[in-house]
C-alpha positions in Angstrom: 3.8 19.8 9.2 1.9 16.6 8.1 1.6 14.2 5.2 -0.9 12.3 3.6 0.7 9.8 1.4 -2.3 8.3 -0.3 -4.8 11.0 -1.1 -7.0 9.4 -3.5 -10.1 10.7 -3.1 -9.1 13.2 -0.3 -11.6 12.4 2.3 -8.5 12.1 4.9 -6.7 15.4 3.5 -10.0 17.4 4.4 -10.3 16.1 7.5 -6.7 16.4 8.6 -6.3 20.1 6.5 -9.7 21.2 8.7 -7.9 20.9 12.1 -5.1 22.9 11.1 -4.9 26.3 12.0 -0.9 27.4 11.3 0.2 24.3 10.0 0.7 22.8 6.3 -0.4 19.4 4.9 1.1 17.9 2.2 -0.5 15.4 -0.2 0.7 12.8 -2.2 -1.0 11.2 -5.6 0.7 9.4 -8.8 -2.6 8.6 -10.0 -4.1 11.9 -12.7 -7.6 11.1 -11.6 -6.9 11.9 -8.0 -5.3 14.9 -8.6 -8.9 15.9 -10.3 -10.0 16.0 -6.4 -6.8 18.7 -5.0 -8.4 20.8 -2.0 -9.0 24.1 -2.7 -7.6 25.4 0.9 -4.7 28.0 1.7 -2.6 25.0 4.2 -2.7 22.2 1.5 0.0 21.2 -1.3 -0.9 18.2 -3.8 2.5 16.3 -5.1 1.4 14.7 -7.8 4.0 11.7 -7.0 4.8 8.0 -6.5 5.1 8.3 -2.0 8.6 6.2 -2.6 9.9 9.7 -3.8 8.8 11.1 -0.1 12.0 12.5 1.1 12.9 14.8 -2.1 9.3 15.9 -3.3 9.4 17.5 0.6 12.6 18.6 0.2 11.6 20.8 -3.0 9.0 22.2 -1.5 11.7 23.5 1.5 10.2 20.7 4.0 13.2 19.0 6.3 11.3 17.4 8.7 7.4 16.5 9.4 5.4 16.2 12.7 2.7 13.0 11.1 2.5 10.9 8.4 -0.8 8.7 7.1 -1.2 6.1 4.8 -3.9 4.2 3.4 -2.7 1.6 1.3 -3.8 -0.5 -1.4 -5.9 0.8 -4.0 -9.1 3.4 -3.9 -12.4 3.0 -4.1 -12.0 5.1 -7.3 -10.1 2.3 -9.0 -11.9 -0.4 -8.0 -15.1 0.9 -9.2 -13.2 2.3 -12.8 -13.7 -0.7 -14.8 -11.2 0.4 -17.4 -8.5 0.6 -14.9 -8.5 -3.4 -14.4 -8.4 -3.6 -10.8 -11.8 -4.5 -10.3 -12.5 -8.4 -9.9 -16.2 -7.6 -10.9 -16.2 -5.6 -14.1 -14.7 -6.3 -16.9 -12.1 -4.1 -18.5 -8.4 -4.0 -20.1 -5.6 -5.5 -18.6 -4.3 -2.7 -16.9 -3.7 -1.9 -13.0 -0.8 0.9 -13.1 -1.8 3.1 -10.3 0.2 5.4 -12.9 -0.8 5.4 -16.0 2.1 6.4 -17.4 4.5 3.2 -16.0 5.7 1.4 -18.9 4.7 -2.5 -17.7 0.5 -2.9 -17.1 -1.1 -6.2 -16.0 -1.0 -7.1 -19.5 3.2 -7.1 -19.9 3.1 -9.3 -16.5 0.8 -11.9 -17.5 1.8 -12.2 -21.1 5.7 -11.6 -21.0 6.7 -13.1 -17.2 7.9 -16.8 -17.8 6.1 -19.4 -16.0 8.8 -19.1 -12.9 8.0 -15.1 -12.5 4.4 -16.1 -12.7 4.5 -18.9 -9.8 7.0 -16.6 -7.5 4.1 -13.1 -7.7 1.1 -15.7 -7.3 2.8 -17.3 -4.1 4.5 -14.7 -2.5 2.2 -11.2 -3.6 -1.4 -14.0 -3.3 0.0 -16.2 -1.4 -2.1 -18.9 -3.6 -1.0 -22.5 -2.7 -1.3 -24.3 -6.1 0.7 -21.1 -8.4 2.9 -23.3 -10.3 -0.1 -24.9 -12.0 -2.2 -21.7 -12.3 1.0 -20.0 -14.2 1.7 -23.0 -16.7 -2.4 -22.6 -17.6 -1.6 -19.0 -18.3 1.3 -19.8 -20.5 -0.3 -22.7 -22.4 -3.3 -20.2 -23.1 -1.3 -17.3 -23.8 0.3 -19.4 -26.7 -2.5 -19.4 -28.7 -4.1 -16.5 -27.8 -3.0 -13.0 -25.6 -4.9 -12.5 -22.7 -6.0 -8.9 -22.6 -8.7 -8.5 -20.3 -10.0 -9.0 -16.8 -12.6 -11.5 -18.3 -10.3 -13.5 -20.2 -7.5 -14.4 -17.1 -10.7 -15.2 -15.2 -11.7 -17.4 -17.7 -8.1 -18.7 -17.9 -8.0 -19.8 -14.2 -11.7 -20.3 -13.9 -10.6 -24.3 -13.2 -9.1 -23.2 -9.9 -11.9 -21.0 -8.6 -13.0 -22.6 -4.8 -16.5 -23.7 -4.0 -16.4 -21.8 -0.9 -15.0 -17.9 -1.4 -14.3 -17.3 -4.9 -14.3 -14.0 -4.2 -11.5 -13.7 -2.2 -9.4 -16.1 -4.7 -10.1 -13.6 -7.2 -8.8 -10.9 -5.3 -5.7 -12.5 -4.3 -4.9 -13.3 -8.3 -5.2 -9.5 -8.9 -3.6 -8.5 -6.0 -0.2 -10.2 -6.8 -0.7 -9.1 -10.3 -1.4 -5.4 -9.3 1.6 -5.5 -6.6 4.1 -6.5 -9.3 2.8 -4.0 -11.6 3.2 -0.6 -9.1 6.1 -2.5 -7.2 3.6 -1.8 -4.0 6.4 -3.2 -1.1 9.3 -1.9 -2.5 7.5 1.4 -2.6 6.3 1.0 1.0 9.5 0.0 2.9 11.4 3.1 0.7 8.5 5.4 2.2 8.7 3.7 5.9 12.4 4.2 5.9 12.3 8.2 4.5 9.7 9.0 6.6 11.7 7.9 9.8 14.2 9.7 8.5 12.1 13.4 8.5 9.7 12.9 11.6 10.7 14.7 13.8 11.0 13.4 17.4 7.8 12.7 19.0 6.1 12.6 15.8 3.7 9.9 14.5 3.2 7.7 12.4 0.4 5.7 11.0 -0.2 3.6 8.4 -3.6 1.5 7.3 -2.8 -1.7 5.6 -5.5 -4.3 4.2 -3.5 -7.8 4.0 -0.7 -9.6 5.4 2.2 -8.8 3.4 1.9 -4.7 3.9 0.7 -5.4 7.9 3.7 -7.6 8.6 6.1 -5.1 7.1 4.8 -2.2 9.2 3.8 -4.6 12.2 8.2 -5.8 11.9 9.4 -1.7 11.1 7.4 -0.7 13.7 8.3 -3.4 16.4 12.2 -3.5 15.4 13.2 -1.0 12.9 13.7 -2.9 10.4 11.6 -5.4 8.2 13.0 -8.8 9.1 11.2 -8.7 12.5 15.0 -9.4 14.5 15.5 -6.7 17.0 18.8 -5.3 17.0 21.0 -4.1 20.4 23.5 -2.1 20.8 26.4 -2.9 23.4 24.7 -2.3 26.3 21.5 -3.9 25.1 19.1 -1.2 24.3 16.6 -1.9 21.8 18.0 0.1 18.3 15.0 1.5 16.2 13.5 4.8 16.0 9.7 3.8 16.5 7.7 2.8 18.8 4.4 1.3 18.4 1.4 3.2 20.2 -0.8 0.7 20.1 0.2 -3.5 21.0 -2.4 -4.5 18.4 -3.8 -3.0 15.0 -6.5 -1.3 15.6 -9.8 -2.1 13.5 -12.8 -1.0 12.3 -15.7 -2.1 14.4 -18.9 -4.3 12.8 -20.7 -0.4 12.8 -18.1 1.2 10.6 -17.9 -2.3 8.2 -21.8 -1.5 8.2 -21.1 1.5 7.1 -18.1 0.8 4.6 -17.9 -2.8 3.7 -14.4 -2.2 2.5 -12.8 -1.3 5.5 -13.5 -5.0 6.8 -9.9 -6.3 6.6 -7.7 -2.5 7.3 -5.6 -2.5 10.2 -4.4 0.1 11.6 -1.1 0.8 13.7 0.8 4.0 15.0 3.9 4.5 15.7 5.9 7.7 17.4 9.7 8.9 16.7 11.9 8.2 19.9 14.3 11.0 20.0 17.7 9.4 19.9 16.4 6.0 18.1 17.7 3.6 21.2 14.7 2.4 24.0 15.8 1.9 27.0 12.6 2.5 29.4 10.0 3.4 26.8 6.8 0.7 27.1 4.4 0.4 23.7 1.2 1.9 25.5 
Protein backbone atom coordinates (compact mmCIF):
# COMPACT_ATOMS: atom_id res chain seq x y z
CA UNK A 1 0.00 0.00 0.00
CA UNK A 2 1.78 3.31 -1.04
CA UNK A 3 1.07 7.01 -1.28
CA UNK A 4 1.95 9.67 -3.48
CA UNK A 5 1.16 12.92 -1.71
CA UNK A 6 1.95 15.36 -4.51
CA UNK A 7 0.62 14.03 -7.79
CA UNK A 8 0.59 16.89 -9.91
CA UNK A 9 1.20 15.97 -13.07
CA UNK A 10 1.49 12.11 -12.19
CA UNK A 11 4.76 11.24 -13.74
CA UNK A 12 5.71 9.57 -10.17
CA UNK A 13 2.16 7.84 -9.71
CA UNK A 14 2.81 6.03 -13.19
CA UNK A 15 5.91 5.05 -12.37
CA UNK A 16 5.32 3.77 -8.90
CA UNK A 17 1.47 2.24 -10.02
CA UNK A 18 3.64 0.35 -13.06
CA UNK A 19 5.62 -1.79 -10.48
CA UNK A 20 2.78 -2.88 -8.70
CA UNK A 21 1.42 -6.08 -9.29
CA UNK A 22 -1.12 -6.75 -6.01
CA UNK A 23 -0.71 -3.71 -4.37
CA UNK A 24 -2.70 -0.18 -4.30
CA UNK A 25 -1.34 3.39 -4.70
CA UNK A 26 -3.08 6.13 -3.53
CA UNK A 27 -2.77 9.74 -4.81
CA UNK A 28 -3.20 12.90 -3.41
CA UNK A 29 -4.17 16.41 -5.34
CA UNK A 30 -5.99 19.74 -3.97
CA UNK A 31 -5.28 21.35 -7.03
CA UNK A 32 -8.64 20.72 -10.02
CA UNK A 33 -6.11 20.82 -12.79
CA UNK A 34 -4.19 17.86 -11.53
CA UNK A 35 -6.98 15.88 -11.02
CA UNK A 36 -7.50 16.51 -15.06
CA UNK A 37 -4.33 14.02 -15.22
CA UNK A 38 -5.98 10.75 -12.68
CA UNK A 39 -4.40 7.37 -14.14
CA UNK A 40 -6.61 5.31 -15.77
CA UNK A 41 -5.20 1.95 -14.00
CA UNK A 42 -7.16 -0.78 -11.87
CA UNK A 43 -4.39 -0.27 -8.52
CA UNK A 44 -4.66 3.61 -8.39
CA UNK A 45 -7.11 5.94 -6.30
CA UNK A 46 -6.89 9.95 -6.81
CA UNK A 47 -7.94 11.97 -3.38
CA UNK A 48 -8.68 15.01 -4.56
CA UNK A 49 -7.28 16.54 -1.15
CA UNK A 50 -4.99 19.03 0.78
CA UNK A 51 -2.02 15.90 1.99
CA UNK A 52 -2.46 17.53 5.75
CA UNK A 53 -5.89 15.57 5.65
CA UNK A 54 -3.51 12.20 5.10
CA UNK A 55 -4.66 10.15 7.96
CA UNK A 56 -8.59 10.39 7.44
CA UNK A 57 -8.79 10.57 3.48
CA UNK A 58 -6.98 6.85 3.94
CA UNK A 59 -9.04 6.01 6.56
CA UNK A 60 -12.33 6.45 4.30
CA UNK A 61 -11.06 4.61 1.78
CA UNK A 62 -10.56 1.52 4.61
CA UNK A 63 -6.62 2.19 4.59
CA UNK A 64 -4.98 1.72 8.36
CA UNK A 65 -1.61 1.53 7.63
CA UNK A 66 0.82 2.17 4.37
CA UNK A 67 4.08 0.43 3.37
CA UNK A 68 5.74 4.03 1.44
CA UNK A 69 5.05 7.41 1.20
CA UNK A 70 6.52 10.16 -1.52
CA UNK A 71 6.44 13.68 -1.69
CA UNK A 72 7.54 16.28 -4.02
CA UNK A 73 7.06 19.48 -2.56
CA UNK A 74 6.73 22.92 -3.63
CA UNK A 75 4.86 23.76 -6.55
CA UNK A 76 4.46 21.95 -10.27
CA UNK A 77 5.70 22.63 -13.23
CA UNK A 78 2.05 23.00 -14.16
CA UNK A 79 1.74 26.08 -12.01
CA UNK A 80 4.72 27.72 -12.67
CA UNK A 81 4.20 27.73 -16.30
CA UNK A 82 0.05 28.85 -15.75
CA UNK A 83 0.56 32.41 -15.84
CA UNK A 84 -2.85 33.04 -14.42
CA UNK A 85 -2.14 31.11 -11.39
CA UNK A 86 0.53 33.84 -10.12
CA UNK A 87 3.19 31.66 -9.16
CA UNK A 88 5.33 32.30 -11.98
CA UNK A 89 8.17 35.07 -11.37
CA UNK A 90 8.24 35.36 -15.31
CA UNK A 91 4.77 35.86 -16.55
CA UNK A 92 2.54 38.11 -15.65
CA UNK A 93 -0.79 37.26 -14.23
CA UNK A 94 -3.40 37.92 -11.16
CA UNK A 95 -2.36 37.88 -7.77
CA UNK A 96 -3.23 34.50 -6.98
CA UNK A 97 -1.04 31.37 -5.73
CA UNK A 98 -3.80 29.09 -3.91
CA UNK A 99 -2.60 25.74 -4.79
CA UNK A 100 -6.51 25.46 -4.20
CA UNK A 101 -8.51 27.51 -5.84
CA UNK A 102 -11.18 27.40 -3.72
CA UNK A 103 -9.10 28.80 -0.24
CA UNK A 104 -10.66 31.94 0.71
CA UNK A 105 -7.15 34.19 1.19
CA UNK A 106 -4.98 34.46 -2.55
CA UNK A 107 -1.67 36.39 -2.81
CA UNK A 108 -3.79 39.31 -3.26
CA UNK A 109 -5.50 39.26 0.58
CA UNK A 110 -1.71 38.71 1.86
CA UNK A 111 -0.11 41.56 0.26
CA UNK A 112 -2.96 44.03 0.44
CA UNK A 113 -4.64 43.26 3.92
CA UNK A 114 -1.28 41.84 6.14
CA UNK A 115 -0.05 44.97 8.17
CA UNK A 116 3.41 45.91 7.66
CA UNK A 117 4.57 43.50 10.86
CA UNK A 118 2.84 40.27 9.06
CA UNK A 119 4.51 41.44 5.88
CA UNK A 120 8.22 41.70 7.44
CA UNK A 121 7.68 38.30 9.65
CA UNK A 122 6.55 35.97 5.87
CA UNK A 123 9.44 37.96 3.91
CA UNK A 124 12.10 36.94 6.70
CA UNK A 125 11.20 33.82 7.94
CA UNK A 126 9.14 31.95 4.55
CA UNK A 127 12.25 34.24 2.04
CA UNK A 128 14.39 34.59 4.33
CA UNK A 129 15.13 38.24 2.68
CA UNK A 130 17.54 40.35 4.97
CA UNK A 131 16.11 43.88 4.40
CA UNK A 132 11.87 42.74 4.84
CA UNK A 133 11.04 45.51 7.11
CA UNK A 134 11.77 48.02 4.40
CA UNK A 135 10.37 45.94 1.40
CA UNK A 136 6.85 45.58 3.54
CA UNK A 137 6.55 49.44 4.44
CA UNK A 138 7.15 50.05 0.31
CA UNK A 139 4.23 47.75 -0.10
CA UNK A 140 2.07 49.44 2.26
CA UNK A 141 2.86 53.08 1.24
CA UNK A 142 2.02 51.75 -2.47
CA UNK A 143 -0.96 49.88 -1.58
CA UNK A 144 -2.40 53.22 -0.21
CA UNK A 145 -2.86 54.70 -3.25
CA UNK A 146 -3.32 52.06 -5.35
CA UNK A 147 -4.11 47.89 -4.81
CA UNK A 148 -1.60 45.81 -6.10
CA UNK A 149 -3.19 43.11 -8.08
CA UNK A 150 -0.77 41.47 -10.19
CA UNK A 151 2.56 39.80 -10.50
CA UNK A 152 3.81 42.86 -12.56
CA UNK A 153 2.76 45.35 -10.22
CA UNK A 154 4.50 43.86 -6.70
CA UNK A 155 7.54 43.53 -8.94
CA UNK A 156 7.35 46.85 -9.85
CA UNK A 157 6.69 47.75 -6.19
CA UNK A 158 9.98 46.17 -4.93
CA UNK A 159 11.76 46.63 -8.15
CA UNK A 160 14.24 49.19 -5.82
CA UNK A 161 15.52 46.13 -3.99
CA UNK A 162 16.20 43.80 -6.93
CA UNK A 163 20.22 42.69 -6.62
CA UNK A 164 22.71 43.26 -9.42
CA UNK A 165 23.84 39.81 -9.14
CA UNK A 166 20.80 37.03 -9.07
CA UNK A 167 17.61 38.78 -9.40
CA UNK A 168 16.23 35.83 -10.14
CA UNK A 169 16.54 34.09 -7.24
CA UNK A 170 15.31 37.38 -5.17
CA UNK A 171 12.25 37.12 -7.06
CA UNK A 172 11.64 33.69 -6.21
CA UNK A 173 12.18 34.04 -2.59
CA UNK A 174 9.43 37.18 -2.53
CA UNK A 175 6.90 34.69 -4.09
CA UNK A 176 7.85 31.94 -2.22
CA UNK A 177 7.09 33.50 1.24
CA UNK A 178 4.01 34.92 -0.35
CA UNK A 179 2.89 31.56 -1.73
CA UNK A 180 3.87 29.59 1.67
CA UNK A 181 1.54 31.94 3.67
CA UNK A 182 -1.11 31.55 1.24
CA UNK A 183 -1.35 27.38 1.20
CA UNK A 184 0.08 27.30 4.88
CA UNK A 185 2.89 24.99 3.05
CA UNK A 186 4.82 23.98 6.66
CA UNK A 187 2.10 23.67 8.70
CA UNK A 188 0.71 21.30 6.08
CA UNK A 189 3.94 19.43 5.92
CA UNK A 190 4.82 18.78 9.60
CA UNK A 191 0.71 17.58 9.98
CA UNK A 192 1.59 15.10 6.94
CA UNK A 193 5.18 14.00 8.48
CA UNK A 194 3.60 13.35 11.77
CA UNK A 195 0.27 11.20 10.21
CA UNK A 196 2.27 9.48 8.07
CA UNK A 197 4.54 8.13 10.92
CA UNK A 198 1.64 7.31 12.47
CA UNK A 199 0.26 4.66 9.47
CA UNK A 200 3.67 3.32 8.06
CA UNK A 201 3.86 0.43 8.99
CA UNK A 202 7.19 -0.91 10.44
CA UNK A 203 9.89 -1.09 8.03
CA UNK A 204 8.22 1.12 5.77
CA UNK A 205 9.62 4.16 4.01
CA UNK A 206 9.55 7.24 3.63
CA UNK A 207 10.71 9.95 1.30
CA UNK A 208 10.27 13.22 0.81
CA UNK A 209 11.88 15.76 -2.04
CA UNK A 210 12.14 19.26 -0.74
CA UNK A 211 13.58 22.33 -2.82
CA UNK A 212 14.84 24.98 -0.06
CA UNK A 213 15.82 25.23 3.38
CA UNK A 214 12.93 25.71 5.40
CA UNK A 215 11.00 22.33 4.05
CA UNK A 216 14.79 20.32 4.13
CA UNK A 217 15.44 21.34 7.66
CA UNK A 218 12.03 20.19 8.85
CA UNK A 219 12.43 16.77 7.30
CA UNK A 220 16.28 16.73 7.74
CA UNK A 221 15.28 17.50 12.07
CA UNK A 222 11.88 14.82 11.84
CA UNK A 223 13.86 12.52 10.31
CA UNK A 224 17.14 12.78 12.56
CA UNK A 225 15.02 13.19 15.98
CA UNK A 226 11.47 12.81 15.59
CA UNK A 227 10.47 15.82 16.04
CA UNK A 228 11.05 19.27 14.27
CA UNK A 229 13.22 21.16 16.76
CA UNK A 230 16.32 19.11 15.80
CA UNK A 231 16.78 18.03 19.99
CA UNK A 232 16.90 14.32 20.33
CA UNK A 233 14.87 13.03 22.99
CA UNK A 234 15.93 9.74 25.44
CA UNK A 235 14.21 7.76 27.28
CA UNK A 236 15.56 6.48 30.82
CA UNK A 237 17.89 4.32 29.75
CA UNK A 238 19.11 6.57 26.92
CA UNK A 239 17.79 5.19 23.77
CA UNK A 240 17.29 7.54 21.04
CA UNK A 241 13.03 8.13 20.93
CA UNK A 242 11.75 8.62 17.34
CA UNK A 243 10.24 6.39 14.93
CA UNK A 244 12.53 7.03 11.81
CA UNK A 245 15.48 6.56 10.75
CA UNK A 246 17.30 8.24 7.99
CA UNK A 247 18.52 5.85 5.05
CA UNK A 248 20.66 7.97 3.70
CA UNK A 249 23.44 10.54 6.03
CA UNK A 250 23.03 13.20 3.36
CA UNK A 251 20.12 14.30 0.82
CA UNK A 252 20.58 12.81 -2.08
CA UNK A 253 20.73 15.04 -5.35
CA UNK A 254 20.31 15.22 -8.76
CA UNK A 255 23.46 14.93 -10.64
CA UNK A 256 24.72 17.87 -13.40
CA UNK A 257 23.08 15.02 -16.17
CA UNK A 258 19.64 15.08 -14.70
CA UNK A 259 19.83 19.23 -14.04
CA UNK A 260 20.74 18.91 -17.87
CA UNK A 261 17.90 17.30 -18.36
CA UNK A 262 15.46 19.13 -16.00
CA UNK A 263 16.83 22.45 -14.97
CA UNK A 264 14.30 22.58 -12.09
CA UNK A 265 15.43 19.78 -10.27
CA UNK A 266 18.78 21.78 -9.47
CA UNK A 267 18.12 22.64 -5.81
CA UNK A 268 15.62 19.11 -4.67
CA UNK A 269 17.00 17.17 -2.10
CA UNK A 270 16.12 14.14 -1.37
CA UNK A 271 16.05 12.01 1.99
CA UNK A 272 14.48 8.66 3.09
CA UNK A 273 13.59 7.54 6.01
CA UNK A 274 12.36 3.84 7.35
CA UNK A 275 9.72 3.10 10.38
CA UNK A 276 11.72 1.45 13.31
CA UNK A 277 9.32 -1.04 14.79
CA UNK A 278 8.89 0.02 18.44
CA UNK A 279 10.08 3.85 17.80
CA UNK A 280 13.28 3.60 20.32
CA UNK A 281 17.06 3.03 18.58
CA UNK A 282 19.18 1.31 20.41
CA UNK A 283 21.69 -0.40 17.74
CA UNK A 284 20.20 0.74 14.50
CA UNK A 285 23.15 2.95 12.34
CA UNK A 286 21.69 5.53 9.43
CA UNK A 287 23.29 3.45 6.47
Amino acid sequence: MYVDVTFGGGGHSREIVNRLDKGRLFGFDQDPDAHLNTLAHKNFTLIKSNFRYLKNSLRMHGVQQIDGLLADLGISSHQVDEGSRGFSIRYEGPLDMRMNPSLEVSAKEVVNRYSADELSRLFKEYGEIVNAWAMANRIINIRDNQAIETTAQLKQALEDFEPRHKPARFWARIFQAIRIEVNQELDALTEMLQQATEILSPGGKLVIISYHSLEDRLVKNFFKTGNFSGEPEKDFYGNLIRPLIPITRKPIVPDEKEIAENPRARSAKLRAAEKIEDGRQTGQQEK
